[in-house]
VOGU-3710 file (C-alpha; in Angstrom, 3 decimals, decimal comma):
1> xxxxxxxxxx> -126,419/-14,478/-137,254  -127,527/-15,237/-133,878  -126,021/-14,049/-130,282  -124,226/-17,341/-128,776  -122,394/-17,575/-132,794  -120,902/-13,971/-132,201  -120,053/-14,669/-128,184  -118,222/-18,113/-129,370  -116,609/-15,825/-131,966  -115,720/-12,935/-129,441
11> xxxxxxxxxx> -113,916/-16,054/-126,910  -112,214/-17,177/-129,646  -110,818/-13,608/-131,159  -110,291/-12,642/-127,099  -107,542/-15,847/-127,107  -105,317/-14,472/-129,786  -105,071/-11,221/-127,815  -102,266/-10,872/-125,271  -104,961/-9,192/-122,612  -108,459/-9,671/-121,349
21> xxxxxxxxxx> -111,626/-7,396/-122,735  -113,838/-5,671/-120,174  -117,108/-6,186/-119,721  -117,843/-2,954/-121,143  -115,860/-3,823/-124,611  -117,419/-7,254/-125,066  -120,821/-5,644/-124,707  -119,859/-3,372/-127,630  -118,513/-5,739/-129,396  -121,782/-7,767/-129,253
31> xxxxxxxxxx> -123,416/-5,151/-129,782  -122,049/-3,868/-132,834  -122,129/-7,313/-134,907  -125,628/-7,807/-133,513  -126,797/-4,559/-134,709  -127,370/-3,397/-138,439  -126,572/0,121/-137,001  -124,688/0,929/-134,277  -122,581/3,479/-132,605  -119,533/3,348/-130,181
41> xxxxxxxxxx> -118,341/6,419/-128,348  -115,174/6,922/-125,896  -112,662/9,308/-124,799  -109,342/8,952/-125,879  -107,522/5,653/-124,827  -110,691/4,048/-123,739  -109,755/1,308/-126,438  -111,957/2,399/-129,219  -108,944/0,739/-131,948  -109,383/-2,068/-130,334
51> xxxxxxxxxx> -113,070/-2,646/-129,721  -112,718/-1,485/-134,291  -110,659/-4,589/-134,516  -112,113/-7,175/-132,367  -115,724/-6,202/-134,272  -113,469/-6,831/-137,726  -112,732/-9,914/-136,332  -115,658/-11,522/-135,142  -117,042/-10,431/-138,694  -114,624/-12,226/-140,558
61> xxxxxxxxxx> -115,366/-15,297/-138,435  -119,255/-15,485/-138,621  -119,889/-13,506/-142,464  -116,648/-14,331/-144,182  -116,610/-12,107/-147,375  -118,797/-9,383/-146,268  -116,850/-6,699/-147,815  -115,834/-3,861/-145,746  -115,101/-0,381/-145,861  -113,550/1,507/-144,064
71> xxxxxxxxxx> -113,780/6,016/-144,248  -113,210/9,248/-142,317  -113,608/12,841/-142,984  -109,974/13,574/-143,266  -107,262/11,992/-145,169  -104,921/11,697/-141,749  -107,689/9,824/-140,090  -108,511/7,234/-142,524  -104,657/6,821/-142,488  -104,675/6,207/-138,702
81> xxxxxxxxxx> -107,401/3,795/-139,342  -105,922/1,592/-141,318  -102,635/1,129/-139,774  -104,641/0,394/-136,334  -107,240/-2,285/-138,216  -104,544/-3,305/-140,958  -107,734/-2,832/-143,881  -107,671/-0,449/-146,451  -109,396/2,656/-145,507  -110,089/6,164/-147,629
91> xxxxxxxxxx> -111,996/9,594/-146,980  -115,644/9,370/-147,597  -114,808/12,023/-150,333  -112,441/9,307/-152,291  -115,139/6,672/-151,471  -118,128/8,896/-153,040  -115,855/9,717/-156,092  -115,071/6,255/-156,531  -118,576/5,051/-156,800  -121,157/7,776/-157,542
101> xxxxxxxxxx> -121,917/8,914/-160,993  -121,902/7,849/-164,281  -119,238/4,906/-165,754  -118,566/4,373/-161,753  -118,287/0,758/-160,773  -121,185/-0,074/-158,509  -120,423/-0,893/-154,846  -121,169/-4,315/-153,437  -124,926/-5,522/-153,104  -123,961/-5,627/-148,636
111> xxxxxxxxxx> -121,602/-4,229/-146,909  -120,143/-3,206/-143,841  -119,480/0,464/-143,404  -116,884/1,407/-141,120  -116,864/5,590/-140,139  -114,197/6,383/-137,938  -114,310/10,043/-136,407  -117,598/10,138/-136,433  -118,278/13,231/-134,816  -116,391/15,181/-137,727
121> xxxxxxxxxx> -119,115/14,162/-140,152  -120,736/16,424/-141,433  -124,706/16,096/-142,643  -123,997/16,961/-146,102  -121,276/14,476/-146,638  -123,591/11,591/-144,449  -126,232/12,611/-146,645  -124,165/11,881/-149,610  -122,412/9,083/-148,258  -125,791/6,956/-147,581
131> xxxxxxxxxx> -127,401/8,230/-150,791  -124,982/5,315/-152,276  -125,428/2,897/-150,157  -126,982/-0,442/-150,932  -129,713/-1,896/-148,686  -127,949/-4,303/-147,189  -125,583/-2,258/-145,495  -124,424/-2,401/-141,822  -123,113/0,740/-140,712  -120,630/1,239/-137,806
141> xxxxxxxxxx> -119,576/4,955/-136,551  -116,388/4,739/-134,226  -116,074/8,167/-132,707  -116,233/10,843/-129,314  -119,028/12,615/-128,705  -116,951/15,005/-126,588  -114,451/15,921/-129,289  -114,619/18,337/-132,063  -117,904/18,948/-133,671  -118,150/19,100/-137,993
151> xxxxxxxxxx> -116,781/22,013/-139,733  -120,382/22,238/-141,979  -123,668/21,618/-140,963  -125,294/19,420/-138,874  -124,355/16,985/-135,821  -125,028/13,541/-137,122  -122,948/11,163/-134,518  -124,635/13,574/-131,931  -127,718/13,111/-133,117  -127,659/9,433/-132,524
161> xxxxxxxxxx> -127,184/9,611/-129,231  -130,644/8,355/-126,881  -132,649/7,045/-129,866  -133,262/3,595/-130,329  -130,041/2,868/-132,421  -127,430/1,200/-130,658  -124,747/3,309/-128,842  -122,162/2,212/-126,446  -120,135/4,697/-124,161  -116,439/3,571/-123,426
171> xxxxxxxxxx> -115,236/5,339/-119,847  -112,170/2,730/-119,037  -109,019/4,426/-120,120  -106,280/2,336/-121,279  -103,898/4,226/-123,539  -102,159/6,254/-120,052  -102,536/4,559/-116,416  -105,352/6,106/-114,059  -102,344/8,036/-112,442  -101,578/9,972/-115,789
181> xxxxxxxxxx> -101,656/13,564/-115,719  -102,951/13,932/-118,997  -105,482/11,222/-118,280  -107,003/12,806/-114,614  -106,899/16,409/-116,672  -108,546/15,137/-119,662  -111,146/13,517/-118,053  -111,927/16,533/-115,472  -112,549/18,756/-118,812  -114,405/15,492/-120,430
191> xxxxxxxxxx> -116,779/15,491/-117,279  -116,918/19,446/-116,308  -115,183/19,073/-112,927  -111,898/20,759/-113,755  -108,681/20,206/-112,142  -106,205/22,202/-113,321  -102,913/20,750/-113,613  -99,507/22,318/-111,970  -96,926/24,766/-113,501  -94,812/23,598/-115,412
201> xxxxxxxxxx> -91,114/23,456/-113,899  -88,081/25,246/-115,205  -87,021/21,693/-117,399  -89,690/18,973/-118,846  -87,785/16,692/-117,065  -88,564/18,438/-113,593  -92,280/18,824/-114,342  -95,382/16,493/-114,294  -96,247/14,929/-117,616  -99,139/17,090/-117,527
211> xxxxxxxxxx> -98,231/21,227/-116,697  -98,964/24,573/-117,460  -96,866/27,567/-118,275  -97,910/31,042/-117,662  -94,807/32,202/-119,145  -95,838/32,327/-122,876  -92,988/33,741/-124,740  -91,782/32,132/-127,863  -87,831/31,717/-126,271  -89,580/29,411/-123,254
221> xxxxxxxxxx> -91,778/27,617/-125,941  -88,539/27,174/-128,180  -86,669/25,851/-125,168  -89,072/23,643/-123,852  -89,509/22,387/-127,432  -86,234/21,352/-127,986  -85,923/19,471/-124,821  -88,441/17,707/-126,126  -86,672/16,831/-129,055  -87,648/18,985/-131,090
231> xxxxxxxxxx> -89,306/17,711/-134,873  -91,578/14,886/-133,819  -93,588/16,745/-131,531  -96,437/19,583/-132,405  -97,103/22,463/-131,416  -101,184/23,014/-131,459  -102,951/26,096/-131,898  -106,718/27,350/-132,011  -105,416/30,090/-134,302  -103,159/30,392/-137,628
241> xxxxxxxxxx> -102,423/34,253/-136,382  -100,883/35,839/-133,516  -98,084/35,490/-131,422  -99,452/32,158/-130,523  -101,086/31,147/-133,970  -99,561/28,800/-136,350  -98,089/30,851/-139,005  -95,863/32,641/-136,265  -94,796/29,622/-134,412  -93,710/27,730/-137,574
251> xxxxxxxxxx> -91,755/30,187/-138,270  -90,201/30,864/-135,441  -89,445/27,233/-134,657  -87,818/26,741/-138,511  -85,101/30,205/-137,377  -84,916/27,960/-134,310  -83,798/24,843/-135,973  -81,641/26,796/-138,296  -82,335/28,736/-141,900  -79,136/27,525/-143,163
261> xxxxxxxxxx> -80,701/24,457/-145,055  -81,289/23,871/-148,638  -85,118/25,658/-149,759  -87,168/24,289/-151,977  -86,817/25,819/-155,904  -89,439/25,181/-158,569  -89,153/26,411/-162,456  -91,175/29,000/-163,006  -92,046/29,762/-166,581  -91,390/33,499/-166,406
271> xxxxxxxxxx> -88,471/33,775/-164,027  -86,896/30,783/-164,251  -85,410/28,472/-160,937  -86,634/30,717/-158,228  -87,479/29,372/-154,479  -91,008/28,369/-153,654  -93,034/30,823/-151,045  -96,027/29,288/-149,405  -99,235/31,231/-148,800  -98,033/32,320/-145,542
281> xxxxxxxxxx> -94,505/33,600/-146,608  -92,568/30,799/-145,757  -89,957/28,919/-147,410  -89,485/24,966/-146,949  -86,173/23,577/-145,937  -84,516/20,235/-146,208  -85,394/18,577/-142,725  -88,683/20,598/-142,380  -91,577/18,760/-141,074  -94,423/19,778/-143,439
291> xxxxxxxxxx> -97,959/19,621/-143,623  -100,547/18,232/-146,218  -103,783/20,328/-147,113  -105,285/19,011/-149,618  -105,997/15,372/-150,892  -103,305/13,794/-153,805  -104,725/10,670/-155,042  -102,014/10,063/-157,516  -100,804/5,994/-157,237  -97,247/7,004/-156,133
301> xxxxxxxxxx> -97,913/9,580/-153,912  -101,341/9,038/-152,163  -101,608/11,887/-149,636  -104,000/12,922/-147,401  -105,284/16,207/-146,052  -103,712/16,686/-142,714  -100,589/14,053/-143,183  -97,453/15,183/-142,223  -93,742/14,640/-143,319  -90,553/15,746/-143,420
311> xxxxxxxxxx> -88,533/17,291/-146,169  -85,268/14,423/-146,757  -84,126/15,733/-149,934  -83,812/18,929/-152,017  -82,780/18,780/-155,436  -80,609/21,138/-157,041  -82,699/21,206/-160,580  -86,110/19,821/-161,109  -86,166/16,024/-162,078  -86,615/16,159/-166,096
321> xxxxxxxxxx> -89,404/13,314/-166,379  -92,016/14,260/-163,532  -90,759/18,025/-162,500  -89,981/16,681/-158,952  -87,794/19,197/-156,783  -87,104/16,891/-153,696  -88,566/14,044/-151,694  -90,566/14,365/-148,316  -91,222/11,395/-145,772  -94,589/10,568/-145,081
331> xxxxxxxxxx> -95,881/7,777/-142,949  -92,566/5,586/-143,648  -93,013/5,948/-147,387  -90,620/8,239/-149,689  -92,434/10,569/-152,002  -90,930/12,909/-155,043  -92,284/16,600/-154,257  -93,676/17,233/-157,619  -95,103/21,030/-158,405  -98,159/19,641/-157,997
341> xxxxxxxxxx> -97,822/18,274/-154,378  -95,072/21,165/-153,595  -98,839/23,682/-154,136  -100,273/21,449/-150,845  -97,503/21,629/-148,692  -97,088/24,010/-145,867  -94,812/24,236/-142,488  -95,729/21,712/-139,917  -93,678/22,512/-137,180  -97,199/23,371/-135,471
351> xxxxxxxxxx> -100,838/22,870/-136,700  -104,364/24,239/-135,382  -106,023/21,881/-133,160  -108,525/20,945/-135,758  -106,027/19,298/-138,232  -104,889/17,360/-135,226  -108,017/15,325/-134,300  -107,884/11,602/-135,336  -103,716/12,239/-134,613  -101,332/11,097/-131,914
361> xxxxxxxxxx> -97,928/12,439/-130,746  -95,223/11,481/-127,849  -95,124/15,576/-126,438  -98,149/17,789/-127,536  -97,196/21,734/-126,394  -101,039/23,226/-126,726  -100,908/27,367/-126,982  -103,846/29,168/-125,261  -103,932/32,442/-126,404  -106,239/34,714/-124,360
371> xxxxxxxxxx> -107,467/36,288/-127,519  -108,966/33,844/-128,792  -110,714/32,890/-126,045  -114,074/33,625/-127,058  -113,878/31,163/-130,076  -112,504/28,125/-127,530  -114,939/25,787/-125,872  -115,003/22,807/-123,910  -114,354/20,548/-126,888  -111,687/22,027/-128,688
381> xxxxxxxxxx> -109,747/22,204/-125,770  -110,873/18,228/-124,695  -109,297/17,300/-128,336  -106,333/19,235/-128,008  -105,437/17,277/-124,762  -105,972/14,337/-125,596  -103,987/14,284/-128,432  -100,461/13,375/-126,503  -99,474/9,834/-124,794  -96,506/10,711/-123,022
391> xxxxxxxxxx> -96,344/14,481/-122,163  -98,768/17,879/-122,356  -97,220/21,273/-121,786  -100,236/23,956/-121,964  -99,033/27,381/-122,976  -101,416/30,681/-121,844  -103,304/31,577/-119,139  -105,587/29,076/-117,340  -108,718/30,999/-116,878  -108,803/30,772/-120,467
401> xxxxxxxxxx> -109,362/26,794/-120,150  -111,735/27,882/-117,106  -113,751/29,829/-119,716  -113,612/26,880/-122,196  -115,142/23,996/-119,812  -117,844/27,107/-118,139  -119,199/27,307/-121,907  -119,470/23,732/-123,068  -119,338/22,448/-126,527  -120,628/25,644/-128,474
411> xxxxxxxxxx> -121,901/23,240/-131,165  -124,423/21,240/-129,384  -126,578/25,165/-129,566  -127,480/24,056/-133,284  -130,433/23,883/-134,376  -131,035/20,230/-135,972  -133,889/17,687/-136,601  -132,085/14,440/-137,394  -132,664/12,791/-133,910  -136,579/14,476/-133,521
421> xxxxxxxxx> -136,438/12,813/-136,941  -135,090/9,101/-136,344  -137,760/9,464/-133,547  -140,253/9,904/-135,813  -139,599/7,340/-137,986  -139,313/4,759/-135,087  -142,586/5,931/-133,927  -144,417/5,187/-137,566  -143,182/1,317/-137,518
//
């Protein structure tokens, strides 16, 4: 593999396309192939899906057969990943499962390794993940530096950052015009130069794509949600309690929609055909968008952690062969609610902001609830922003976003040793 082969592959990819690449994508692109590890960053829009894909391509023409895999923390991202790329793509959970351990079918002698999110990673599961790895592997982590940090230990993606591996920073926004609200408010939290966007009118239709409403009461959040359209947007909250948390917003947007649907029963072995509660006291009705949390690997109804669907059907006695009690649509596919699945299913009328990263939605309404201010920094509120394309509605007071951007990302105070490390080990060559 030599530079002018992967150019004359990029000019040749760049034809099929219906647009031109920057400058700044083609030297990523480059880059990437060139490099047996590499890392591209970029704020939401800035064409990261398609820098993914180009890469893919160019492979394809220059190493035809490399295999390659594609994984992501979460089930919804790895989703997202390979409806953008059209490749298979799984959690690095399903991919260490798959592979590691006794009777496991080894995985190819090279590879191309494909981590999308990358910031999510945590060490542990990087550990893991490269503990499998053959030799010949080229690794490729497609993420945002400025979004959400891991849940467990460790800032791997972060860590990469100004040592002598490869890493490309996308600026160029291209999923909303430079005129966007969302897009000039994003990027004012992205660089720590704030500009607060206006109130938000008495209709969505009267207000910038991009506003703010003081007035947090559920009636004004209900209204505003239905104008909307109601299911099909999300509601996203730092919290699961509270007026503003999750629990109390799903429910109050389910009375708001209506209670008099058809709930979900199961058979329970003691009291017979009785309707299913989920942790949080909720029942779920036919036409309820619902949420996945927890991985289903079964071969009809492959479900990831964080996917979200909507209850179609309710039945009115379980299904006799697989106990099913009603079908749920989830990315375009139909799938039989089985007890099993029914056990991983909770309201999604609204999440917390950290299910949503990797997502995307037409009108995000983003609560801001001044007690939980303390626990909200720069970067959960830069994810939770950038998670609409066509409308943003923030909920709360804005000194609490003032707060957020004043204290930065809150996990870059770790303590870790992975980049003094890489250092190191560059040093000793």
């Amino acid at each position: 593999m030599n530079r002018p082969s992967v150019e004359t592959a990029l000019i040749d990819y760049e034809s099929s396309l219906g647009f031109t690449l920057t400058d700044e994508q083609r030297d990523a692109v480059v880059g990437a192939v060139m490099a047996p590890v590499c890392c591209i960053s970029g704020g939401a829009g800035t064409g990261k899906t398609t820098i993914l894909k180009a890469i893919l391509g160019v492979y394809d023409a220059i190493a035809d057969g490399i295999p390659c895999y594609q994984v992501a923390l979460s089930g919804r991202a790895a989703q997202k990943m390979a409806m953008s790329t059209g490749g298979a793509a799984q959690t690095i959970a399903k991919l260490i499962a798959n592979h590691l351990g006794e009777k496991k079918p080894d995985l190819p002698t090279h590879l191309l390794l494909v981590i999308d999110e990358a910031s999510m990673v945590d060490l542990l599961s990087m550990y893991r993940l490269v503990s499998m790895l053959p030799m010949a592997t080229r690794i490729l982590f497609v993420g945002d530096t400025s979004q959400l940090p891991p849940v467990g230990d460790g800032l791997v993606f972060h860590a990469l950052v100004d040592t002598p591996i490869q890493f490309f920073n996308l600026s160029q926004v291209k999923r909303q015009s430079d005129q966007s609200g969302i897009h000039k408010f994003a990027t004012s939290i992205r660089n720590s130069e704030l500009e607060m966007p206006n109130q938000t009118q008495s209709t969505l239709a009267e207000s910038d794509d991009c506003s703010i409403e003081a007035n947090s009461n559920m009636p004004r959040l209900i209204g505003l949600w239905k104008e909307a359209g109601g299911i099909g947007n999300i509601v996203l909250s730092p919290v699961r309690k509270g007026l503003l948390g999750v629990e109390n917003i799903n429910t109050q947007l389910q009375q708001a929609v209506g209670l008099d649907r058809q709930a979900l029963y199961y058979r329970d072995e003691m009291r017979g055909w009785i309707p299913w509660i989920t942790p949080s006291g909720a029942r779920l009705l036919e036409g309820d968008p619902v949420l996945v949390v927890a991985n289903n690997y079964e071969e009809d109804a492959d479900l990831r952690n964080g996917d979200l669907g909507i209850i179609t059907e309710v039945f009115q006695k379980a299904d006799e062969q697989s106990g099913a009690v009603g079908v749920m649509e989830v990315n375009d596919a139909a799938i039989f609610i089985t007890p099993g699945i029914l056990m991983k299913l909770q309201l999604g009328y609204a999440v917390t902001i950290h299910k949503s990263q990797g997502s995307q939605w037409a009108t995000c309404f983003v609560m801001l609830p001044t007690e939980a201010s303390r626990m909200i920094d720069q970067t959960l509120i830069y994810t939770a922003v950038t998670r609409p394309t066509d409308r943003l509605v923030l909920f709360g007071d804005e000194a609490v976003v003032v707060q957020a951007v004043r204290r930065g990302s809150i996990a870059l105070e770790r303590r870790t040793c992975l980049r003094e490390r890489i250092l190191t080990a560059e040093n000793l060559q």
